[in-house]
N, C-alpha and C positions, 0 to 999 in steps of 0.2 A: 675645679680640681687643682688647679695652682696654687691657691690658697689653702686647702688645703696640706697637697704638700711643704708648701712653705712652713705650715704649722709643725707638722710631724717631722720637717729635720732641724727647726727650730726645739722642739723639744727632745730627741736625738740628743744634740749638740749641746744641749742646759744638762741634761743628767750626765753625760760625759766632763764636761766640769766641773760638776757637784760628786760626781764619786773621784775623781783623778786630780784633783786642786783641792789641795788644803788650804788657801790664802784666797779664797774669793771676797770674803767676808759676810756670804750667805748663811743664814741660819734655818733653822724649818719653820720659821714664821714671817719672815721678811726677804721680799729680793730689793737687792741694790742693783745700782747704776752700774760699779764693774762687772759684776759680773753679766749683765745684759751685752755690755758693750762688746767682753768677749766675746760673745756667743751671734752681735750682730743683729740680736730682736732689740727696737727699741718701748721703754718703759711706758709712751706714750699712749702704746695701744691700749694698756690697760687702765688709763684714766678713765673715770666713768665717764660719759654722752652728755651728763648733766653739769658737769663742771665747763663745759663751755655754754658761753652765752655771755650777756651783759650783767654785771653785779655793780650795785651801789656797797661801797665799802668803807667800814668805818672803824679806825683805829685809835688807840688809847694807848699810851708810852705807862710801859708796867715797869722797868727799870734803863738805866743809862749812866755811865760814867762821864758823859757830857750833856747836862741838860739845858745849856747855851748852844748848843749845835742841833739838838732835836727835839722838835715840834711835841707838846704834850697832847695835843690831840689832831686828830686827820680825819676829813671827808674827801673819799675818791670817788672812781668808775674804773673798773677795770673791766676791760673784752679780752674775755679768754679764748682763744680759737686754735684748732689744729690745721696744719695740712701736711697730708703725709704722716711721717711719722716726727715732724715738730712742732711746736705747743709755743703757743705765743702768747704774752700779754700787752695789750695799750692801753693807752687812756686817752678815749679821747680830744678832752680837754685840752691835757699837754701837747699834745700830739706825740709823746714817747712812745716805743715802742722795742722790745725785748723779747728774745727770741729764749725758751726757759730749759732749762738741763732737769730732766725730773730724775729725782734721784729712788724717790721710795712710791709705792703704790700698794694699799692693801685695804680691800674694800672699800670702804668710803675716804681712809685717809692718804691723804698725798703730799709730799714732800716736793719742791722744788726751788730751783738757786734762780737767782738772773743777776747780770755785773753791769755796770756801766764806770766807764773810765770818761773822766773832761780833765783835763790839762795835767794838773799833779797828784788828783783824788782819784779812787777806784772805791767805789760804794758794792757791797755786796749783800744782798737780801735771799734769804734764809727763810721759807714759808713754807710752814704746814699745818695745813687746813683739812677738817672733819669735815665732810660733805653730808648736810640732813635734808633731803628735798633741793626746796627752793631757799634752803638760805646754809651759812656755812659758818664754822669757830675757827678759832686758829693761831699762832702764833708768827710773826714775822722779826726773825732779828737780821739786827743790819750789824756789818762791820765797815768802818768808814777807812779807810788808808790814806794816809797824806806821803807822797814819797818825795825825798831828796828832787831838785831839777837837773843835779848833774851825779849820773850814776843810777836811779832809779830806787834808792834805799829808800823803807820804809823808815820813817821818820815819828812818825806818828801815827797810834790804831785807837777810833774811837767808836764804841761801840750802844747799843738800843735793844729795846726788845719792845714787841706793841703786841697788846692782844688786836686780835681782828673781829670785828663779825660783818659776814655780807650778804646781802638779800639780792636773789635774780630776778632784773629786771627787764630779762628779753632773752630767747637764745633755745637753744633746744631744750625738748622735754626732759626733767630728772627722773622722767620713768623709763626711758630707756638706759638700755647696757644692765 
């Protein structure tokens, strides 16, 4: 019954900022991240069951204005998992690990950011991926930011784009959700 209710004034509370906010940036085919955020339901619920799990992932640099800075081709692993209502990526190879801002979800497609900042860099990826079964397409763009050491000025932005495609190889069913 909680759940429940949780639902019905979560949706309450989504049509009262869709008729009463002109600036959400909601249209009738897509929800975004602020407007979730308003309303206090996060986007994650709506990722499908099948997108988490282990994926073999495999990337191809489709354009770059710095092709000394990024890799023409990539073999990953990425473990997708939720708890709660956040959605994480690692790898376990690297042992990295990124906690993800989903911004878009609408049936199989999903959008999501993740940042990582070391010393004067802030790398930011930009991924969205079609979900078909057990395996996924997609696009990942990166922007790289080089900032000043004194003052934090961005000094330098250099930017990628990779197609993706990834096959699961462990993790829950994509016949659920």
């Amino acid at each position: 019954m909680k759940i429940l209710n949780k639902k019905i004034l979560s949706l309450i509370i989504i049509t009262f900022v869709l008729i009463f906010v002109n600036e959400t940036g909601v249209n009738g085919n897509m929800v975004y991240a602020d407007t979730t955020l308003k309303t206090g339901i996060s986007l994650v619920e709506n990722v499908p069951s099948g997108l988490f799990g282990t994926w073999r992932v495999a990337a191809v640099l489709s354009k770059t204005d710095s092709p000394e800075v990024f890799r023409s081709k990539s073999a990953d692993l990425w473990n997708l998992s939720r708890q709660n209502n956040v959605m994480n990526l690692s790898n376990p190879f690297t042992g990295a690990s990124a906690d993800l801002s989903v911004e878009f979800v609408k049936n199989n497609v999903i959008r999501f950011t993740k940042e990582g900042v070391s010393d004067d860099k802030k790398l930011t990826d930009m991924v969205e991926l079609k979900l078909n079964g057990d395996k996924f397409t997609g696009v990942n763009r990166l922007t790289l930011k080089t900032m000043s050491s004194s003052g934090g000025q961005v000094v330098k932005v250099q930017s990628a784009e990779y197609a993706l495609v990834g096959e699961k190889i462990s993790g829950m069913s994509v016949l659920e959700k």
